[in-house]
GUVEX-337145 format. One record per residue: residue number from 1; chain; x, y, z of N, C-alpha, C, O, CB in turn. Coordinates in steps of 0.001 Angstrom, whole numbers, plus 524288, in hexadecimal, padded with zeros to 5 digits. Glycine has a CB too. Layout:
// GUVEX-337145
(NUM, A, (X, Y, Z), (X, Y, Z), (X, Y, Z), (X, Y, Z), (X, Y, Z));
...
//
This chain:
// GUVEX-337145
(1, A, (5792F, 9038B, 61B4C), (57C4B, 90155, 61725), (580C1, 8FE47, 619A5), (582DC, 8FF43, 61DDA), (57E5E, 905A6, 61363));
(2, A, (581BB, 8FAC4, 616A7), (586C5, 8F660, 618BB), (58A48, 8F533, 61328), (58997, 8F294, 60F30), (583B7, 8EF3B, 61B82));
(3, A, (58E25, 8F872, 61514), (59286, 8F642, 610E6), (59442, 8F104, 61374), (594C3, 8F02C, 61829), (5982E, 8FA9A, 61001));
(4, A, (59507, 8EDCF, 60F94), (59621, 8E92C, 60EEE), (59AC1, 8E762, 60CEC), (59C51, 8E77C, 60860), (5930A, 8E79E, 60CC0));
(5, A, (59E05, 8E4B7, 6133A), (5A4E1, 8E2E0, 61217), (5A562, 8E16B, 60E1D), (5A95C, 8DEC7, 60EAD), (5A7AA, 8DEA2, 614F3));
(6, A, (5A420, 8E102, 60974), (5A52B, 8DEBE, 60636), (5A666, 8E32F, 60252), (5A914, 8E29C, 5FE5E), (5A1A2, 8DB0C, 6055E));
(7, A, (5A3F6, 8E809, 60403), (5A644, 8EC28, 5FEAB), (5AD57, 8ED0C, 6026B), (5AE22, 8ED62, 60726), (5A0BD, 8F4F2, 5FDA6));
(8, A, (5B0E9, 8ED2A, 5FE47), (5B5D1, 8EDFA, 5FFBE), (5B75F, 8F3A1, 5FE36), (5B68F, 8F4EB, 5F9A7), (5B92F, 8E9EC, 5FD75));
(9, A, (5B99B, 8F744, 601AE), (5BBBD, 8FC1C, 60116), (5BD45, 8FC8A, 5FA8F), (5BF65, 8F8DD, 5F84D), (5C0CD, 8FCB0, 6053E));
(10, A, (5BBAF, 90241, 5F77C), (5BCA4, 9024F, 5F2A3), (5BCE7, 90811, 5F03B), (5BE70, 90B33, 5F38A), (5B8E6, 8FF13, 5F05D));
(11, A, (5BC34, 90988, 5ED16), (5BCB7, 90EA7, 5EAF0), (5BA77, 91045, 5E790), (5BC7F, 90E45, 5E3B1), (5C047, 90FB6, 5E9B3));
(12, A, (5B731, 912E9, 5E649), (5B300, 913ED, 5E1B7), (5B5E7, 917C1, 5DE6A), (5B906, 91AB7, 5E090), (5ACF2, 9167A, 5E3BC));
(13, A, (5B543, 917EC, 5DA20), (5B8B3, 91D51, 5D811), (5B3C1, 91EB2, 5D311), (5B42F, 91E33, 5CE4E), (5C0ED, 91B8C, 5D4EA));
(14, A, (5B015, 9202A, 5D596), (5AA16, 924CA, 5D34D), (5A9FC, 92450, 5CDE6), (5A63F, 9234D, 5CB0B), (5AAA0, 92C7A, 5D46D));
(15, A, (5AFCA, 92563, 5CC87), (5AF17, 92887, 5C6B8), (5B0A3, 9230F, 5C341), (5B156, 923C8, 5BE8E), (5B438, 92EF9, 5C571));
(16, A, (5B11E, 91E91, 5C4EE), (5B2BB, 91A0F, 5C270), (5AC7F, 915C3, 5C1F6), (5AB9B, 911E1, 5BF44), (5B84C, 91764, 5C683));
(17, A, (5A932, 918AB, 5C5DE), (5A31C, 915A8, 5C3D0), (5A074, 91589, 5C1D4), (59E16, 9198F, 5C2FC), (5A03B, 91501, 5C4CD));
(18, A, (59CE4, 91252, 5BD00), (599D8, 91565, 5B8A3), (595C1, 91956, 5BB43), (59343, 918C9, 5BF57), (5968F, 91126, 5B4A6));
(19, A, (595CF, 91D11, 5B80A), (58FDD, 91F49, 5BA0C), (58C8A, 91DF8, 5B64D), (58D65, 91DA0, 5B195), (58F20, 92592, 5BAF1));
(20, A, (58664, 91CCE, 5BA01), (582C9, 91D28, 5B5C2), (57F92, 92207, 5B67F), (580A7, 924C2, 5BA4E), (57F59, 9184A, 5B566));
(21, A, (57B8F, 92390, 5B331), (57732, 92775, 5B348), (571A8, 92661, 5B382), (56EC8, 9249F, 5B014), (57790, 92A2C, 5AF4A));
(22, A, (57084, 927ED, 5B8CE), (569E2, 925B5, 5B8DE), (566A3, 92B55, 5B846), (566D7, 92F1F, 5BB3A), (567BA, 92206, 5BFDD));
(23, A, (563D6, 92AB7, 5B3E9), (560D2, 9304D, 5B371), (55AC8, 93115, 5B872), (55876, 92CFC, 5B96A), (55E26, 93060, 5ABCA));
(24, A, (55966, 9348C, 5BA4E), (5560D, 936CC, 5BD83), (55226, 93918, 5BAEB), (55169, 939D7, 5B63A), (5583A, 939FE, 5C094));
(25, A, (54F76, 93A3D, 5BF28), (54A20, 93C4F, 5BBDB), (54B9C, 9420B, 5B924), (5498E, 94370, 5B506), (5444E, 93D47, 5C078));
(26, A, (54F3C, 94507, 5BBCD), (5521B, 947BB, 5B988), (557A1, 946E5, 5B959), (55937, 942E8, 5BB85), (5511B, 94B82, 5BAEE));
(27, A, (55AFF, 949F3, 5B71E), (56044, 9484F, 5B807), (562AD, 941F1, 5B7B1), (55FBE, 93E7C, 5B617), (56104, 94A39, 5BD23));
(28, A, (567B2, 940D1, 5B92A), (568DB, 93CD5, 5B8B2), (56D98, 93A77, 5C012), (56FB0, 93D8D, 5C31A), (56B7F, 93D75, 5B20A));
(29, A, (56D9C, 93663, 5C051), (572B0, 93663, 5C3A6), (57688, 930B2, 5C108), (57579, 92CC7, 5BE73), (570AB, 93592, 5CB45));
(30, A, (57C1B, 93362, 5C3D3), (58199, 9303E, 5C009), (5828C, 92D98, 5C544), (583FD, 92FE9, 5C939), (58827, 934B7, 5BCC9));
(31, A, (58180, 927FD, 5C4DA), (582EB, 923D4, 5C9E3), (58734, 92181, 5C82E), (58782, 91FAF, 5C3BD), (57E9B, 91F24, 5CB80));
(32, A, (58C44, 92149, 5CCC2), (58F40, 91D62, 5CC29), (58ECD, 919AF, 5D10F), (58FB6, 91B40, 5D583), (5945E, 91F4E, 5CB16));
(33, A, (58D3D, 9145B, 5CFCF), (58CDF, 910AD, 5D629), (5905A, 90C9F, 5D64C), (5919B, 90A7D, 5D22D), (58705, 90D79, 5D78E));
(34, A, (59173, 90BC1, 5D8DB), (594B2, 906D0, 5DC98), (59154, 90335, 5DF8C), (58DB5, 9058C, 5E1AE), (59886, 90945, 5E15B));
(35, A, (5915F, 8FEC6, 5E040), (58E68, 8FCC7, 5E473), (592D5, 8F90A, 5E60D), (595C9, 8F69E, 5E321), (58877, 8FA30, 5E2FE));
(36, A, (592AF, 8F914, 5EB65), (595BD, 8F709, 5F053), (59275, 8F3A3, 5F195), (58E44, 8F546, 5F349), (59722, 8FAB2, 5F4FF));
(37, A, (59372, 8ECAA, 5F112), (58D49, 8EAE5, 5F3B9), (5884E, 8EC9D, 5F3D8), (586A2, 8EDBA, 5EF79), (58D30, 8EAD2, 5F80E));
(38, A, (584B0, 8ED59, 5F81F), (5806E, 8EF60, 5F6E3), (5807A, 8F514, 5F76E), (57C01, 8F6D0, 5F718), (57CC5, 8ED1B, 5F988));
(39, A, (58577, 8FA20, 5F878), (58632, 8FE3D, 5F7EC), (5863B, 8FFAA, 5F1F2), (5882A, 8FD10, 5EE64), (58A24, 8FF28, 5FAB6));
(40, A, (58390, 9048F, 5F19E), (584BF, 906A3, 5EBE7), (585BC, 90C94, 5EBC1), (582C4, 90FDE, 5ED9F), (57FDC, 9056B, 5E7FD));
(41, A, (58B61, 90DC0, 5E8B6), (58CF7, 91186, 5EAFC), (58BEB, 916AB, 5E4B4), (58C0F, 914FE, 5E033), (593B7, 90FC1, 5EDDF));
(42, A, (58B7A, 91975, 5E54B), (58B3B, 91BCC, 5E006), (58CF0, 922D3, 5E1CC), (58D3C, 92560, 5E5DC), (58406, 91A9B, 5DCEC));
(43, A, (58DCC, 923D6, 5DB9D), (58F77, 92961, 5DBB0), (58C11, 92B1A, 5D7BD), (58BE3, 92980, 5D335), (59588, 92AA5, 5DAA0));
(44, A, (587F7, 93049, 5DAE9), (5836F, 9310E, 5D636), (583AC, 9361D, 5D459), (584CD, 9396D, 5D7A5), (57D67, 9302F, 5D7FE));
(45, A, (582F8, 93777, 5D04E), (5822E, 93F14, 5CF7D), (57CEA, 93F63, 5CCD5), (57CB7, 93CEF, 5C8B3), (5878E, 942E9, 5CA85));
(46, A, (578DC, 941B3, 5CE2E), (57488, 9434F, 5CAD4), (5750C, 9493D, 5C998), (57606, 94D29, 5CC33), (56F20, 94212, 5CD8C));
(47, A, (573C5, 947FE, 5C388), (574E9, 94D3C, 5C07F), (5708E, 9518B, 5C3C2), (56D43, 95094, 5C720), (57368, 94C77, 5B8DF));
(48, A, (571F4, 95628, 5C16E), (56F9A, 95C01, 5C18F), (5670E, 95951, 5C101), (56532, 95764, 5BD02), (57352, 96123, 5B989));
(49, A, (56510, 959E6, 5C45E), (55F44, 95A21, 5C427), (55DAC, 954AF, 5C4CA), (5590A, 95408, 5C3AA), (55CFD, 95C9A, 5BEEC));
(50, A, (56046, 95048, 5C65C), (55EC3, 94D4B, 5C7A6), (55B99, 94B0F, 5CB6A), (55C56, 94B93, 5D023), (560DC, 94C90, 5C740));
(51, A, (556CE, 947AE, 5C8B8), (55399, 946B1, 5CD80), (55324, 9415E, 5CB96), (5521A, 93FE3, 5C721), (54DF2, 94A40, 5CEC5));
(52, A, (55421, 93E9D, 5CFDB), (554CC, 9368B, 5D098), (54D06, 935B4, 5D012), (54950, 937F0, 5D229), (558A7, 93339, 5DABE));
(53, A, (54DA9, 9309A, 5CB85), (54899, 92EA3, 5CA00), (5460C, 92CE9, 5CB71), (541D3, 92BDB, 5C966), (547EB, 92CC9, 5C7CD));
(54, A, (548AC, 92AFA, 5D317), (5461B, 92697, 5D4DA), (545A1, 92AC6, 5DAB8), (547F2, 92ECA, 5DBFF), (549D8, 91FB6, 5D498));
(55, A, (5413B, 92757, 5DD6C), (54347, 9287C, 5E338), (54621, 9234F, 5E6A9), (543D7, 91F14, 5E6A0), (53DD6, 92A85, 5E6B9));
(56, A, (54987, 923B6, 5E89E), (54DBF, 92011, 5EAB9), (54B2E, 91EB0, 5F05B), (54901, 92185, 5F393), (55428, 92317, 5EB24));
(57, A, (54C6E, 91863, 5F04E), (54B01, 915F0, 5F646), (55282, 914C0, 5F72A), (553AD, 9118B, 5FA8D), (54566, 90E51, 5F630));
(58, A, (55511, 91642, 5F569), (55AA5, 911FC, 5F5AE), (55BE0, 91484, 5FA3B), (559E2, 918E4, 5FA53), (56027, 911ED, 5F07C));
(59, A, (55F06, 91333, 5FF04), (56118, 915F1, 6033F), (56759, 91775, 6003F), (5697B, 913C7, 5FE00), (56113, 911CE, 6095B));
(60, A, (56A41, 91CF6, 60040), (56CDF, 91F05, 5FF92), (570F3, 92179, 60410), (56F2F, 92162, 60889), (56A87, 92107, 5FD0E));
(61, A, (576AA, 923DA, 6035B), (579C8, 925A7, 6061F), (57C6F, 92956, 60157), (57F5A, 9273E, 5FE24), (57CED, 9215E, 60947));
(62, A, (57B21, 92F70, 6010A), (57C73, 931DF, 5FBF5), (57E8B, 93558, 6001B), (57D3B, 936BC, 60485), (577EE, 933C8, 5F6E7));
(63, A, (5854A, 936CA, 5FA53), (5869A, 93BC9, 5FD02), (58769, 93E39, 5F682), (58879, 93C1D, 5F252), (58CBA, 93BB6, 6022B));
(64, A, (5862E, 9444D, 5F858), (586EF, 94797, 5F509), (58B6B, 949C4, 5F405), (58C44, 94DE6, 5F654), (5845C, 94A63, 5F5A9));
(65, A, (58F5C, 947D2, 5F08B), (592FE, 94AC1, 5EF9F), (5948A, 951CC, 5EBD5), (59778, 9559B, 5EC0D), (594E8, 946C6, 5EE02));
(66, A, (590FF, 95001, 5E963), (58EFB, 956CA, 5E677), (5898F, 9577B, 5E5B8), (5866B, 9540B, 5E6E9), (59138, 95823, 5DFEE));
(67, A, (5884E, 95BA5, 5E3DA), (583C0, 95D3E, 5E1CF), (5804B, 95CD2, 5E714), (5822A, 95DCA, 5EB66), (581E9, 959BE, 5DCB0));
(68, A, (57B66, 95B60, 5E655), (57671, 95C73, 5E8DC), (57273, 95943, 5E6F4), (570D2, 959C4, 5E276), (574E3, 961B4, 5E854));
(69, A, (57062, 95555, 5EAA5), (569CF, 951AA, 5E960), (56674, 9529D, 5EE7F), (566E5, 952B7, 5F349), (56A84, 94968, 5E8A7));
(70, A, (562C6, 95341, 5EA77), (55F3A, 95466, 5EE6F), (55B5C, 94D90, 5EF22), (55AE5, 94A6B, 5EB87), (55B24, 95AAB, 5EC08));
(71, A, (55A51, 94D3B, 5F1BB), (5585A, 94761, 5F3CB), (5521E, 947B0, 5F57A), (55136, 9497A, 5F9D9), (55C2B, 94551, 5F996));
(72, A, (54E19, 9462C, 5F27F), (547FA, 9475E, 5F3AF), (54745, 94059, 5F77E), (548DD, 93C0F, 5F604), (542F7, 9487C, 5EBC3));
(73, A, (544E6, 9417D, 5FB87), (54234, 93DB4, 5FE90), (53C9E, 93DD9, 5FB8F), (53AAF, 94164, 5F8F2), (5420F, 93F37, 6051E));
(74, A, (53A6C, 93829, 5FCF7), (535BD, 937F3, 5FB82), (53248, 93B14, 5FCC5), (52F31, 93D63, 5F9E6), (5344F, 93482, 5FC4B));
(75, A, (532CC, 93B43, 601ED), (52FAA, 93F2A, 60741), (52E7A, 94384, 60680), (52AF2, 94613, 60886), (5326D, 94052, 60C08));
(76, A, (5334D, 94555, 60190), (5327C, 94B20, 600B2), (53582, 94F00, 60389), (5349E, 953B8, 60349), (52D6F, 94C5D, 601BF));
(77, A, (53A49, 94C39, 60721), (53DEA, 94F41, 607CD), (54306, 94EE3, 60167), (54388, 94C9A, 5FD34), (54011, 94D31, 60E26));
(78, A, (54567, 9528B, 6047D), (54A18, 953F9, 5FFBF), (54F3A, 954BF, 603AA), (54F1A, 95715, 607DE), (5489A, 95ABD, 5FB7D));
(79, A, (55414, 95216, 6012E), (558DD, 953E2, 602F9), (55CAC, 953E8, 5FE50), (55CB0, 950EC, 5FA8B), (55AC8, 9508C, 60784));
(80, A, (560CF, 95910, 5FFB1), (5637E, 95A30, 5FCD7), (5691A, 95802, 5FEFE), (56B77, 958C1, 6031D), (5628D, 95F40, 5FBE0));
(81, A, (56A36, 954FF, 5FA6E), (5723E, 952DB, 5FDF2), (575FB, 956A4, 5F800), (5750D, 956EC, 5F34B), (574DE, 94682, 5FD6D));
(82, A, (57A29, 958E3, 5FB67), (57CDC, 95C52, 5F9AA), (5816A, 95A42, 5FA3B), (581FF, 95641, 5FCD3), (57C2E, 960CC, 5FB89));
(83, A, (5861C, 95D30, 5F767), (58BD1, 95B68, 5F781), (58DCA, 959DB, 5FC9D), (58FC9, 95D16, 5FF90), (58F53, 95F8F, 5F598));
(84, A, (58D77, 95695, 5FD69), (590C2, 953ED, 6046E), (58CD8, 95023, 607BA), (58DEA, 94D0A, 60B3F), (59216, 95A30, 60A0C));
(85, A, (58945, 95114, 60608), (583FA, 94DBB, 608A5), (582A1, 949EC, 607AF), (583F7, 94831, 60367), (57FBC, 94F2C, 60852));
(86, A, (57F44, 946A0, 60B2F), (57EAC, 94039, 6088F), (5786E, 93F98, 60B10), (577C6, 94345, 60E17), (58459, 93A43, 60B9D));
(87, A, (57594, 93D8E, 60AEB), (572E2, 93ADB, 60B6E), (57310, 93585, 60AF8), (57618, 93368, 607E5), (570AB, 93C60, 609C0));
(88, A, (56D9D, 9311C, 6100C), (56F31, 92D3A, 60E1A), (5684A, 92C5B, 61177), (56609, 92F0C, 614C0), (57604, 92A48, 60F63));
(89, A, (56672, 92653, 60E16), (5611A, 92360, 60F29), (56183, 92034, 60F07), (56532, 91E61, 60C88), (55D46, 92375, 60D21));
(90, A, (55D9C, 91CBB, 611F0), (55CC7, 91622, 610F8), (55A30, 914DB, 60BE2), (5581E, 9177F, 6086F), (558E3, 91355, 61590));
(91, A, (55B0C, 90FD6, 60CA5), (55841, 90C6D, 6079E), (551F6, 90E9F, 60A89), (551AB, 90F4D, 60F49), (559E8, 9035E, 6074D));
(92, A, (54DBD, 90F71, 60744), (5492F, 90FCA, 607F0), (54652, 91351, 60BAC), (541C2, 913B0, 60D24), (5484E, 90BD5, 6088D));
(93, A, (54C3A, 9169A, 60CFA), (549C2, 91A26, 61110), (545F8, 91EBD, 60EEA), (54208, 92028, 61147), (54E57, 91CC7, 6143D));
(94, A, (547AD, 920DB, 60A26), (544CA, 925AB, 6086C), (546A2, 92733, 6044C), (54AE6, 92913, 6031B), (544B8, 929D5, 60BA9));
(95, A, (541E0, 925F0, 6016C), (5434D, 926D6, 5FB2B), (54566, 92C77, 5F8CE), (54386, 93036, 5FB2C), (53E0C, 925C1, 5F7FB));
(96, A, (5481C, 92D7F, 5F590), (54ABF, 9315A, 5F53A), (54CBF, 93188, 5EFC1), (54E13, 92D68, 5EDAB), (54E4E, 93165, 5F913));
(97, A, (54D20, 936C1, 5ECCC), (54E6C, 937DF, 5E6EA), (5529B, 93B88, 5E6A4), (552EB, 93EB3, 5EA3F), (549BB, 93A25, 5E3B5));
(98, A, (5566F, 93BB9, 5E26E), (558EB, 93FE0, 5E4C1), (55783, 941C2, 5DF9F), (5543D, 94000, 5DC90), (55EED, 93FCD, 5E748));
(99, A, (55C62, 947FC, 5DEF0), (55C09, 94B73, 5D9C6), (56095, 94E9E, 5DDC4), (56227, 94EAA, 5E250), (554E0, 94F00, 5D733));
(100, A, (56192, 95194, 5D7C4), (56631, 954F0, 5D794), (563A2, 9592D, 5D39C), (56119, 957F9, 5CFB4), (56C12, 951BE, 5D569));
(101, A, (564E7, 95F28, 5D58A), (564CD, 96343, 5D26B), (568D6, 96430, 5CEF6), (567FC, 964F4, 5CA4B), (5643E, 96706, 5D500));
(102, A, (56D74, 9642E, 5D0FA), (5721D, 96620, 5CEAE), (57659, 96168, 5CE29), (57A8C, 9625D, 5CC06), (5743D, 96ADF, 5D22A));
(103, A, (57537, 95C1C, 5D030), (5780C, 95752, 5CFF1), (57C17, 955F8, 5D5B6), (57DAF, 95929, 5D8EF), (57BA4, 957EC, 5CA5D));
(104, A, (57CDD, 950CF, 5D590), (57D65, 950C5, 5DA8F), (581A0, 94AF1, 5D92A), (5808B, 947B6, 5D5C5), (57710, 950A2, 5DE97));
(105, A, (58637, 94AB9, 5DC80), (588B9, 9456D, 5DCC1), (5882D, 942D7, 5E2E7), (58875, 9451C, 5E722), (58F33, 94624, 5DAF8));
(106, A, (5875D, 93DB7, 5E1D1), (5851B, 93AC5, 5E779), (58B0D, 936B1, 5E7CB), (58E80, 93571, 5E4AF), (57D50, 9362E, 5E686));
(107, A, (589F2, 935BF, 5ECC7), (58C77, 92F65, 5EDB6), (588E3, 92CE3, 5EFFA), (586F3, 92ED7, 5F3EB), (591A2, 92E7E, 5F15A));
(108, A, (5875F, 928C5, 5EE6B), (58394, 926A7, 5F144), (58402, 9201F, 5F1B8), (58515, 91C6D, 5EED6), (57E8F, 9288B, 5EECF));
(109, A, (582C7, 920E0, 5F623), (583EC, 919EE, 5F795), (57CC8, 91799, 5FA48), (57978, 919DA, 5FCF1), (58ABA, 91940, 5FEBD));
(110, A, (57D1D, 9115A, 5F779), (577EB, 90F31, 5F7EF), (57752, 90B6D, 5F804), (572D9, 909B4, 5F869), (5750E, 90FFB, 5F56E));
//
């Protein structure tokens, strides 16, 4: 990734961005995004039993600030990111879904 001189030092303040609601095959998640040039920055929470509708090629940099997602690879591995943890993938490296049992808040940049 290349931030680009052109984004100028700034300050996000979370609770001042609309959120929208994208529903899942179960559950739902509450996105708020920003995009910085071709960065897009968002703050996500998927409710209690959520499982995402799609499987994702996007390359990601997620950190978990609460809760717990568990993250299915295509392959058929599984990882769990917990309060303090981040994960991160390339564009097209390995497709991947997430879900939440009990709900989970992300930061995630893309």
């Amino acid at each position: 990734m290349k931030i680009d001189s052109e984004i100028k030092f700034g300050i996000t303040d979370w609770d001042q961005i609309p959120a929208d609601r994208q529903e899942g095959t179960t559950g739902y998640a509450t996105r708020r995004v920003k995009q910085f040039g071709a960065i897009r920055v968002r703050m996500v929470e998927y409710s209690a039993n959520y499982l995402a509708d799609h499987w994702c090629d996007k390359g990601h940099v997620i950190f978990c600030i609460e809760g717990e997602m568990i993250t299915d690879l295509e392959d058929g591995r599984t990882f769990v990111l917990s309060k303090g943890m981040s994960y991160q993938v390339g564009d097209n490296a390995e497709r991947h879904r997430s879900r939440s049992e009990k709900g989970v808040k992300l930061f995630v940049v893309d």
